[in-house]
Rosetta silent file (secondary structure, phi, psi, omega in degrees, C-alpha in Angstrom):
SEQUENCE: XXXXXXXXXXXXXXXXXXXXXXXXXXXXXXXXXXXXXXXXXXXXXXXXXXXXXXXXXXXXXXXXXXXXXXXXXXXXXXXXXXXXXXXXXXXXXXXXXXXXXXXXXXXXXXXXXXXXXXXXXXXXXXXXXXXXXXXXXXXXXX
SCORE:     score description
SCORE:     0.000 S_00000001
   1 L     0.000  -53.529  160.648   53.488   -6.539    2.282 S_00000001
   2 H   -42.736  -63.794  165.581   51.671   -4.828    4.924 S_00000001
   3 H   -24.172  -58.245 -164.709   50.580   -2.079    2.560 S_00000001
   4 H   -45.706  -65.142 -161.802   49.398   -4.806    0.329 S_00000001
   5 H   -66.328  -17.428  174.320   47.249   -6.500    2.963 S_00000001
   6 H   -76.773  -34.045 -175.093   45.632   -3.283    4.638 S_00000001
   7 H   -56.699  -35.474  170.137   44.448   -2.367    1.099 S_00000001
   8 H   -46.897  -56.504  165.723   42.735   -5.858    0.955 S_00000001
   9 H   -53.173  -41.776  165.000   41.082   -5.132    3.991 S_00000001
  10 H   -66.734  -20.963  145.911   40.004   -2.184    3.516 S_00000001
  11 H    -8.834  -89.213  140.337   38.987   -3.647    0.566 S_00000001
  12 H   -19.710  -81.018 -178.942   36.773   -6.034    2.324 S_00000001
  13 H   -55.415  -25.765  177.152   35.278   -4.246    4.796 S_00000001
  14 H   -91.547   -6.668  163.334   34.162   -1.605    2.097 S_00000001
  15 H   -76.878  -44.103  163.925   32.590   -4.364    0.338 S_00000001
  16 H   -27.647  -60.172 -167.171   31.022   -5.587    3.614 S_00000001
  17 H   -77.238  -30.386 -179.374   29.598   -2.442    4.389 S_00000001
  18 H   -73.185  -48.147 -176.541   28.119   -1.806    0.922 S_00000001
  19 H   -31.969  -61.498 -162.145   26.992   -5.280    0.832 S_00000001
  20 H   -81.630  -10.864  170.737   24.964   -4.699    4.305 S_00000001
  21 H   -68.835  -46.500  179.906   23.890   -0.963    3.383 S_00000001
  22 H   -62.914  -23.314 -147.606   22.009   -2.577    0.518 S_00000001
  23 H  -108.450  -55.565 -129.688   20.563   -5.745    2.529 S_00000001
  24 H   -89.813  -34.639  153.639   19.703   -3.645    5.570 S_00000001
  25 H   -60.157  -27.361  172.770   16.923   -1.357    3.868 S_00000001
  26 H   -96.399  -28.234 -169.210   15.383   -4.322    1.997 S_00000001
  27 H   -77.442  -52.892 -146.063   15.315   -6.395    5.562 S_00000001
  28 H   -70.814  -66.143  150.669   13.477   -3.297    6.903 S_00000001
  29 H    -4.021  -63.085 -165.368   10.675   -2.923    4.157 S_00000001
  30 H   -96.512    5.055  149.228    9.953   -6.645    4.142 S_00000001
  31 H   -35.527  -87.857 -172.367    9.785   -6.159    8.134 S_00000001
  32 L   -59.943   -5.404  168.193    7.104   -3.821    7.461 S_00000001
  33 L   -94.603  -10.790 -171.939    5.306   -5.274    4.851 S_00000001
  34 L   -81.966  -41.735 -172.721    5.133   -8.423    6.779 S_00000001
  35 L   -96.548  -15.617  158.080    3.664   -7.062    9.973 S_00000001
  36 H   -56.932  -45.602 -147.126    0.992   -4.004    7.676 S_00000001
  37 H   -89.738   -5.443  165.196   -0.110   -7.562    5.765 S_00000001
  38 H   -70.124  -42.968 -172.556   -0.437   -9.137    9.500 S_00000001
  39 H   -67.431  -41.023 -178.827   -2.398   -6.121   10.380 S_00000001
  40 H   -86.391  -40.466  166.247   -4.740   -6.519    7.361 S_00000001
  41 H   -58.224  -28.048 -170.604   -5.087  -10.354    8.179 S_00000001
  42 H   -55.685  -71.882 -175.795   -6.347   -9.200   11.122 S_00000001
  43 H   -65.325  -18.686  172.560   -8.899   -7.103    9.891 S_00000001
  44 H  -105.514   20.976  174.195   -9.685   -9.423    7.340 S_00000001
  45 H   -89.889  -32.939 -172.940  -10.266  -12.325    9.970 S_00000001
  46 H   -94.158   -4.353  166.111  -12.514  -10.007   11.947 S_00000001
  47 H   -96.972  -28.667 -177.529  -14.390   -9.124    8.992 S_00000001
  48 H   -57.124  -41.873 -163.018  -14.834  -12.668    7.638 S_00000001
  49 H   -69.295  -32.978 -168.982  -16.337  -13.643   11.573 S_00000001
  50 L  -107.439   20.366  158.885  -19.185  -10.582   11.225 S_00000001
  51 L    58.825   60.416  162.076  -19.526  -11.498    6.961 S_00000001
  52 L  -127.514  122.021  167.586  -18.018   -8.086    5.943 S_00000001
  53 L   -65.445  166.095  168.146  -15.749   -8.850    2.721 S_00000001
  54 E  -130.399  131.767  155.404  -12.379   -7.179    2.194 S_00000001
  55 E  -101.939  111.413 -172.589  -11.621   -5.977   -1.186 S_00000001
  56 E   -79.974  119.877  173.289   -8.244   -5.824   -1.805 S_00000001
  57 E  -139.408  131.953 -162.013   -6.297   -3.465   -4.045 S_00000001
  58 E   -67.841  170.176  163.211   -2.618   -3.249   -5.077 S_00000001
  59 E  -120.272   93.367 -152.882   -1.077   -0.038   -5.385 S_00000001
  60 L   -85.406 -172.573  128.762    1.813   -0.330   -7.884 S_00000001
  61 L   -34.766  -30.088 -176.042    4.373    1.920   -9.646 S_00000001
  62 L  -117.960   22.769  177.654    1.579    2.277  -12.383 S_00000001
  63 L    89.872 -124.963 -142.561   -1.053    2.871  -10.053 S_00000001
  64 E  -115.852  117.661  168.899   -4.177    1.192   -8.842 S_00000001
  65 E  -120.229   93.221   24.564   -4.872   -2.800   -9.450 S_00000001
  66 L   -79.220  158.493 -176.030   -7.720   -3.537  -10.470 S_00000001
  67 L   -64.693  -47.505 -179.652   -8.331   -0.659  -12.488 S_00000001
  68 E  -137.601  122.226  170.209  -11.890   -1.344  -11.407 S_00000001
  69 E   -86.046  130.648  175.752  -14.486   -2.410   -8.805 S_00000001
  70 E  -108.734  110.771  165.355  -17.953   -3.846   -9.322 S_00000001
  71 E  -116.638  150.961  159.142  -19.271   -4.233   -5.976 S_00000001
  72 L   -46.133 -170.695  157.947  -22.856   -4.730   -4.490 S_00000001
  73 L  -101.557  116.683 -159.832  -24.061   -2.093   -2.034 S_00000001
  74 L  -161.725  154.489  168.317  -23.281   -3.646    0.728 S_00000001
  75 E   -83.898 -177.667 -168.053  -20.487   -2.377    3.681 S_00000001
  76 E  -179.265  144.293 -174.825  -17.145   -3.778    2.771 S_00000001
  77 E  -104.313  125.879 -163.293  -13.339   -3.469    3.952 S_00000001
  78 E   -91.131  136.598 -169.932  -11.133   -1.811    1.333 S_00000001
  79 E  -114.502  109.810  171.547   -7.440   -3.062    1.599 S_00000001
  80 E  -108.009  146.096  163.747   -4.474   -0.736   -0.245 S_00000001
  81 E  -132.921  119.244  174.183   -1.345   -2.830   -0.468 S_00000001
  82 E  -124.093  129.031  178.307    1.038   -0.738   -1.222 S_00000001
  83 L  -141.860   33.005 -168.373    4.002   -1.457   -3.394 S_00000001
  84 L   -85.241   -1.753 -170.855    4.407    1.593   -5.363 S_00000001
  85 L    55.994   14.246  165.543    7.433    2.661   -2.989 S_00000001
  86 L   -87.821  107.028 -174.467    5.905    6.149   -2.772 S_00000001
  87 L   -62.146  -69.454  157.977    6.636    7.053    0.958 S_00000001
  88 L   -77.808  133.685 -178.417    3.847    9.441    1.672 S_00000001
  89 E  -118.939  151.352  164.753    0.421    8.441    0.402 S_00000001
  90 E  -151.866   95.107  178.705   -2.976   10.709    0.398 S_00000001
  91 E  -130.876  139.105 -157.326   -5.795    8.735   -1.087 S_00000001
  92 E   -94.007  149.455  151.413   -9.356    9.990   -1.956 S_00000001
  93 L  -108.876  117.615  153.838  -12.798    8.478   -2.468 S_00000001
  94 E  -124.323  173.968  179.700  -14.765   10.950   -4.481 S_00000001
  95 E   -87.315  155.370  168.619  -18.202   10.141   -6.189 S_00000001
  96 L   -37.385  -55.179 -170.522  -17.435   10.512  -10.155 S_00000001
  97 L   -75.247   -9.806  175.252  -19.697   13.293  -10.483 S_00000001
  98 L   130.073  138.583  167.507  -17.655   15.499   -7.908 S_00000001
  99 L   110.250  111.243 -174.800  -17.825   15.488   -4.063 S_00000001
 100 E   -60.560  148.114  150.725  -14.892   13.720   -1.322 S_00000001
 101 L  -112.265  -15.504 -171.352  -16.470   11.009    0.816 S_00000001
 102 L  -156.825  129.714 -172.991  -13.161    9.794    2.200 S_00000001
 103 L  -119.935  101.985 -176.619   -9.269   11.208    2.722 S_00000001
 104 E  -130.154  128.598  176.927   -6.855    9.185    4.716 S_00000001
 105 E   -67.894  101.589 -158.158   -3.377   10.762    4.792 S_00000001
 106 E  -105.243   83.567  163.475   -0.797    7.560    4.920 S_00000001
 107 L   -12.195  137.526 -173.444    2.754    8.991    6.732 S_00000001
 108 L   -51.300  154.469 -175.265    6.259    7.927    5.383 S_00000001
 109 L    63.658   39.899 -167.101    6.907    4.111    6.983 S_00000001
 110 L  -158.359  105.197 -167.353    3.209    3.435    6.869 S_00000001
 111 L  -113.589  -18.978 -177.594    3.044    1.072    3.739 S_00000001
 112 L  -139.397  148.961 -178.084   -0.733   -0.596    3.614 S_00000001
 113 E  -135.158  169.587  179.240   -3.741    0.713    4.771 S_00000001
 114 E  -160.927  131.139  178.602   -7.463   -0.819    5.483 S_00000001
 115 E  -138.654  149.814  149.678  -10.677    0.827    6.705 S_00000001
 116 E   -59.104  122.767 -159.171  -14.608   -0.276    6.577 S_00000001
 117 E  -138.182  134.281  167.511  -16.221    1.477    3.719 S_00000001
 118 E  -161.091  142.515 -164.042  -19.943    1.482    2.685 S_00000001
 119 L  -144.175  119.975  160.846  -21.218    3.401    0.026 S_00000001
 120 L   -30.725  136.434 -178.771  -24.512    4.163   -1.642 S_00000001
 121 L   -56.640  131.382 -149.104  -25.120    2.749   -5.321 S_00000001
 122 E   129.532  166.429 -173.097  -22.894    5.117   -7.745 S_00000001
 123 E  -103.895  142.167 -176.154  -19.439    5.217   -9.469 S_00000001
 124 E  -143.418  166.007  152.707  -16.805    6.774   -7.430 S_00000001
 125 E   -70.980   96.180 -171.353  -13.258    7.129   -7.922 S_00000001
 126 E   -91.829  148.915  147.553   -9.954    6.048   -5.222 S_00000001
 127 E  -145.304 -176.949 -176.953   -6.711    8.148   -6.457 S_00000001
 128 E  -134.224  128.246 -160.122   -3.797    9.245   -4.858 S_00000001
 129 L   -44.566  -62.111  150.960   -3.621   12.919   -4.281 S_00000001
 130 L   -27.115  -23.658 -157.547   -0.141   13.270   -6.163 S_00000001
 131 E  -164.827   86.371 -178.320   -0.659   11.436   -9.200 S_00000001
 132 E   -35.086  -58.875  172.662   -3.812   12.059  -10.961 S_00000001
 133 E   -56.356   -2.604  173.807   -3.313    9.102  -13.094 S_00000001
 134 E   -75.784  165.118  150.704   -3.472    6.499  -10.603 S_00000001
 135 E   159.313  156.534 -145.088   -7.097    5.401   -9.842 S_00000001
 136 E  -133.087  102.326  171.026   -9.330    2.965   -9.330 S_00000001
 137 E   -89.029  145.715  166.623  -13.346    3.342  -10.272 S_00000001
 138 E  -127.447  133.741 -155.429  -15.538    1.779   -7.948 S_00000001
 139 E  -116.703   93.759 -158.146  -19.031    1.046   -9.542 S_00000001
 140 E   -96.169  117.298  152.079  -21.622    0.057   -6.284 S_00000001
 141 L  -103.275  154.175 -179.345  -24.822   -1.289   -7.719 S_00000001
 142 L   -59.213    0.000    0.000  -27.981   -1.834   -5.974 S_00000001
């Protein structure tokens, strides 16, 4: 009977522990996504008070959402939300025709990022460094 009841336990306890290995990794994530999207309200409360917009763009599994921006020329704060689960990020602003204007390297545990961006009228390009096929054109008219 003892036999019986330690197997149960163990039983238990290894369901326990898988249970909370699985819970404990999703709790952390939605930590960190809670206080990056606090961090981006932030920036996009302190851009609202001096009338800078934030354009916001997801970063999926399948890459870049929206596929494309039509913005004035104007400055403006660009917002990645990222929720492609891709730990390390390294995403570029180049103009279409060729030439980086902007590189920001995003470290594993570092899941959204947001900077002030202002760019002359032209089509430029965001990707991620890794994965040609993600990108985003952004199309500035005067």
């Amino acid at each position: 009977m003892r036999f019986i009841l330690a197997i149960i336990s163990l039983l238990v306890i290894g369901w326990s522990v898988s249970a909370l290995a699985r819970f404990i990794p999703a709790a952390f994530a939605e930590l960190s996504a809670r206080s990056t999207a606090a961090e981006i309200r932030d920036i996009t409360e302190q851009a609202s008070s001096e009338q800078v917009e934030v354009e916001e763009v997801l970063l999926t599994p399948k890459g870049f959402e929206p596929a494309e921006l039509n913005l004035p020329a104007r400055r403006f704060i660009l917002a990645i939300v990222n929720r492609s689960r891709v730990e390390q990020l390294s995403l570029r602003i180049d103009r279409e025709a060729g030439g980086r204007l902007h590189e920001v390297r995003l470290p594993g545990g570092q899941v959204d990022w947001a900077d002030s961006i202002d760019l002359p009228p032209g089509r430029y390009v965001l990707t991620e460094d890794n994965r040609p096929d993600w990108l985003c054109r952004i199309i500035i008219s005067p």
